[in-house]
C-alpha positions in Angstrom: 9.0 17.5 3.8 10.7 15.5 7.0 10.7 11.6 7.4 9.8 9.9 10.5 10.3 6.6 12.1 7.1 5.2 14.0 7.3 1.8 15.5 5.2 -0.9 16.3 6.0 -4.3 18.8 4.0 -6.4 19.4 5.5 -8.0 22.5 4.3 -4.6 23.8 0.8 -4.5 22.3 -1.3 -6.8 20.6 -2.6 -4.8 17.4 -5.7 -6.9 17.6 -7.8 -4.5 14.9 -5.1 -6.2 12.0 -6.8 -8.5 10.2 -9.8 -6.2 9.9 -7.3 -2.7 9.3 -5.2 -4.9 6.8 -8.5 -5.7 4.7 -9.7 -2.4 4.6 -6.4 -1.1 3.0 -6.6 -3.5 0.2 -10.2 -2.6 -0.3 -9.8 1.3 -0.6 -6.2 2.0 -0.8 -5.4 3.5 2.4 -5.7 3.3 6.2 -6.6 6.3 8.5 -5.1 5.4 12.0 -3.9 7.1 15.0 -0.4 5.8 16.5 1.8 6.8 18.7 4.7 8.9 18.4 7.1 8.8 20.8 8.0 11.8 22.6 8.4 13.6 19.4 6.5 17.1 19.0 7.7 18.2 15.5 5.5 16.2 13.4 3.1 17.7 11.2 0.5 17.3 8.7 1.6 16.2 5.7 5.0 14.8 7.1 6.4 11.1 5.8 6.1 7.8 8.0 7.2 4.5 7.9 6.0 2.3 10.4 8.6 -0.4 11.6 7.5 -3.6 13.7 10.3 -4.7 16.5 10.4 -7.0 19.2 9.6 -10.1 17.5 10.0 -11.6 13.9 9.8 -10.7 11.2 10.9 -7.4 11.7 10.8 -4.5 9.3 9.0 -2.0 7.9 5.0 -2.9 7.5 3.5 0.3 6.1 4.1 3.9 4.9 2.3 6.8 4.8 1.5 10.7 5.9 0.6 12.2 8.9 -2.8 14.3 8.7 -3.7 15.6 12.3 -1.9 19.0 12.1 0.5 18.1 15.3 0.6 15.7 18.0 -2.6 15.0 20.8 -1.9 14.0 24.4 -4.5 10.5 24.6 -4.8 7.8 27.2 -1.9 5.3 27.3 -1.7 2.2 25.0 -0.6 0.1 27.6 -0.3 2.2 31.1 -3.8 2.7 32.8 -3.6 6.3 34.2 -1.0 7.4 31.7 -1.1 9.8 28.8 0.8 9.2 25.1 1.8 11.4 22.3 -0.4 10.3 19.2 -0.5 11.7 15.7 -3.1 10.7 12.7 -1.9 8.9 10.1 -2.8 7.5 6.8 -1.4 4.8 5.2 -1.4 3.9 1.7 0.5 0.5 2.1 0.1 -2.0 5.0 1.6 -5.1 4.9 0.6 -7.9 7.3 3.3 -9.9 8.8 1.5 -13.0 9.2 0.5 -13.6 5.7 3.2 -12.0 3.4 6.9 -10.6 3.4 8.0 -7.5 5.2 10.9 -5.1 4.5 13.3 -7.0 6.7 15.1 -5.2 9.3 18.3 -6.4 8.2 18.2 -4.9 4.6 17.9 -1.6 6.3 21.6 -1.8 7.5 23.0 -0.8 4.0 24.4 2.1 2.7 23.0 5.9 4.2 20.3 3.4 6.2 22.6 2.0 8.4 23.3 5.4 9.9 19.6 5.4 10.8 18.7 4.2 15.1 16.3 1.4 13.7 16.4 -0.6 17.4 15.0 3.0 18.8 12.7 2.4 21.7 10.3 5.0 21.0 8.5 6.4 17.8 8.8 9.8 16.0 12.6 9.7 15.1 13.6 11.7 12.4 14.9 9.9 9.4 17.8 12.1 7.5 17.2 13.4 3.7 19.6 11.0 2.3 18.3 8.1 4.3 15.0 8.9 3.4 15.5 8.8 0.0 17.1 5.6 -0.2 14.0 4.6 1.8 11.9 5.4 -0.3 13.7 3.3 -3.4 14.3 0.1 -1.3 10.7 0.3 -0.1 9.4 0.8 -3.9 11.2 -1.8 -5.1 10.2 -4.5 -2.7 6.8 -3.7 -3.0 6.9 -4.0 -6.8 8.3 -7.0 -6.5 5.4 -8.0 -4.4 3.1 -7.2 -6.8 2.1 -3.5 -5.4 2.9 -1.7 -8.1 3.2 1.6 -5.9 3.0 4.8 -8.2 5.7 7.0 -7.8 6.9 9.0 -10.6 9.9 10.7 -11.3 9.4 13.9 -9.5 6.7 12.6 -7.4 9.0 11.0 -4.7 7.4 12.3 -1.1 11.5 11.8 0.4 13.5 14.1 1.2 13.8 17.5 -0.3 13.6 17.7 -3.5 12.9 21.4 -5.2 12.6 22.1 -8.4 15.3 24.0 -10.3 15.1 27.6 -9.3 12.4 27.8 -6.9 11.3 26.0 -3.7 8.5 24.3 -4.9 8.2 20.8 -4.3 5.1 18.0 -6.2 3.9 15.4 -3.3 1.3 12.9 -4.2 -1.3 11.9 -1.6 -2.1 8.4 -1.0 -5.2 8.2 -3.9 -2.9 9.6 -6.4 -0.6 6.4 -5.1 -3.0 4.3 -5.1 -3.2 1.4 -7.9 -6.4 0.6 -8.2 -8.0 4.2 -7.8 -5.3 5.2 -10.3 -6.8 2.7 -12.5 -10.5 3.1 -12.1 -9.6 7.3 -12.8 -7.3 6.2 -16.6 -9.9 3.4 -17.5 -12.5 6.5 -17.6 -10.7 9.3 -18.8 -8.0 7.6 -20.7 -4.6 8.8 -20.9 -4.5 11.7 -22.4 -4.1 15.3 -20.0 -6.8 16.7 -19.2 -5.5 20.0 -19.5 -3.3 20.0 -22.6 -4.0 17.0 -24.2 -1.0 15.4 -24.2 -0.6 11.4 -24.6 2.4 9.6 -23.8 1.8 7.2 -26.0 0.9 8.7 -29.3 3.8 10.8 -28.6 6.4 7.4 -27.5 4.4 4.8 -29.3 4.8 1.7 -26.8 7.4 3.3 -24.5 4.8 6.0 -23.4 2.0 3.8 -23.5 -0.2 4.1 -20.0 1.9 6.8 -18.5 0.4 9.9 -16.9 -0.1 10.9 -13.8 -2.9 11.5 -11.9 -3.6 14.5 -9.8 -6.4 14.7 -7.4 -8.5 17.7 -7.3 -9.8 17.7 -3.7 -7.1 19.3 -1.3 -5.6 16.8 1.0 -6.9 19.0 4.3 -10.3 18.7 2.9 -10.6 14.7 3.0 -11.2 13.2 6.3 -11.4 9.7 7.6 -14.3 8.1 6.0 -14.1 9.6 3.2 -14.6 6.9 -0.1 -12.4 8.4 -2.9 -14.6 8.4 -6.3 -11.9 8.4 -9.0 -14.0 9.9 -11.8 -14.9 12.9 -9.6 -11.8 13.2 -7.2 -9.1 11.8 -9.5 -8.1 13.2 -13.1 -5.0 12.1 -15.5 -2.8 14.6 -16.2 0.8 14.9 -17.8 3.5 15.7 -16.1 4.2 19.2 -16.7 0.5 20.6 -16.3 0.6 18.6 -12.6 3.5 21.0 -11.4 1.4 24.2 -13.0 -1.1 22.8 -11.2 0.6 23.1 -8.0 2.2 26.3 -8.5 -0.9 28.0 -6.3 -2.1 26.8 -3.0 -4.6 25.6 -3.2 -3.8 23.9 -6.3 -5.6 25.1 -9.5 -8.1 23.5 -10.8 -7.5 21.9 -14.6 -10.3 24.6 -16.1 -8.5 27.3 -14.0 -5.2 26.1 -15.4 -7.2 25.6 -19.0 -7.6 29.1 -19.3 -3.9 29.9 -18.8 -2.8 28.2 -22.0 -1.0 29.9 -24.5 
């Protein structure tokens, strides 16, 4: 999966839908949003985004996510009457908003692999390098922990840069409902945390080390959920350990857990 840089200033346009875009994150754990993308036609569904404000402070990154339009769509200007942009549809499972909390600031992104990465780009849809990305990825985690986010991203979860399992090209990416805290929640607090497949419990296993880890896999196929769509995390959403969630994505489309059930030995 590739990483890609899309930026926002707002000396350039007023995102005047915030307030209202920023609340409806918080309430349902994601944003579904079209932006544009530069000149860039290699994005696709499923792709990695970070979207970075410039022009004015703070600067930084203000939300992550994945794109889910299957390629870039030619749309009126943002700005230019008479003009046409590049726009992709993203969702994004964390927006911050500049005006009432902290940002990733643009100057902790001059570190390490990052600093190798054109963050004063003029235009959207850069690609953002493997290693880069991945160092991303933790710098964005831990600041939003810090925050109070408490983004879910397990061990071989990380939707970075490649990262294959030993052997074969197969690769675990979690969509923004599996991410999401309080979904994840609502899905544990009914089914517990125990695999639904195997049975499995961290915790009875790890005693308090274990305690409350699982992961959570969601059952509906990320092409099939559109914007609008209200996830319901004792239908869509079920706890599962880690090793059943990669046999679960051995098939696409995934199995489901009474298909993987069966397959038990």
């Amino acid at each position: 999966m590739q990483t890609f840089l899309l930026t926002w200033n707002p000396k350039k346009w007023t995102w005047s839908t915030l307030d209202a875009d920023y609340d409806r994150a918080r309430q349902q754990g994601f944003l579904d949003n079209r932006w544009s993308c530069g000149r860039s036609k290699r994005i696709r569904s499923g792709y990695r985004i970070f979207l970075l404000r410039q022009g004015q402070e703070p600067r930084g990154i203000v939300a992550s996510g994945f794109i889910t339009s299957d390629e870039p769509f030619s749309a009126d200007h943002f700005t230019e009457a008479g003009r046409s942009a590049l726009y992709v549809d993203a969702r994004f499972d964390v927006l911050l908003h500049p005006d009432h909390e902290p940002i990733l600031s643009r100057t902790s992104l001059d570190a390490g692999g990052l600093a190798n990465v054109h963050w004063d780009t003029q235009v959207g849809g850069i690609t953002i390098a493997p290693d880069a990305a991945a160092e991303l990825e933790e710098l964005w985690r831990a600041f939003l922990t810090k925050r109070g986010y408490s983004p879910i991203v397990l061990a071989d979860e990380v939707p970075a840069s490649e990262r294959f399992w030993e052997g074969a090209l197969r690769r675990i990416t979690v969509n923004a409902y599996e991410r999401d805290v309080t979904a994840r929640r609502a899905c544990i607090s009914h089914f517990g945390t125990a695999c639904r497949v195997c049975g499995f419990d961290f915790g009875a296993t790890y005693g308090e080390l274990g305690s409350g880890f699982i992961h959570v896999h969601h059952t509906r196929p990320l092409s099939d959920v559109r914007t609008g769509y209200a996830v319901d995390p004792k239908r869509d959403l079920v706890p599962v350990c880690p090793n059943c969630h990669a046999m679960l994505h051995q098939t696409s489309p995934p199995l489901t857990v009474a298909e993987l059930q069966k397959r038990l030995k």
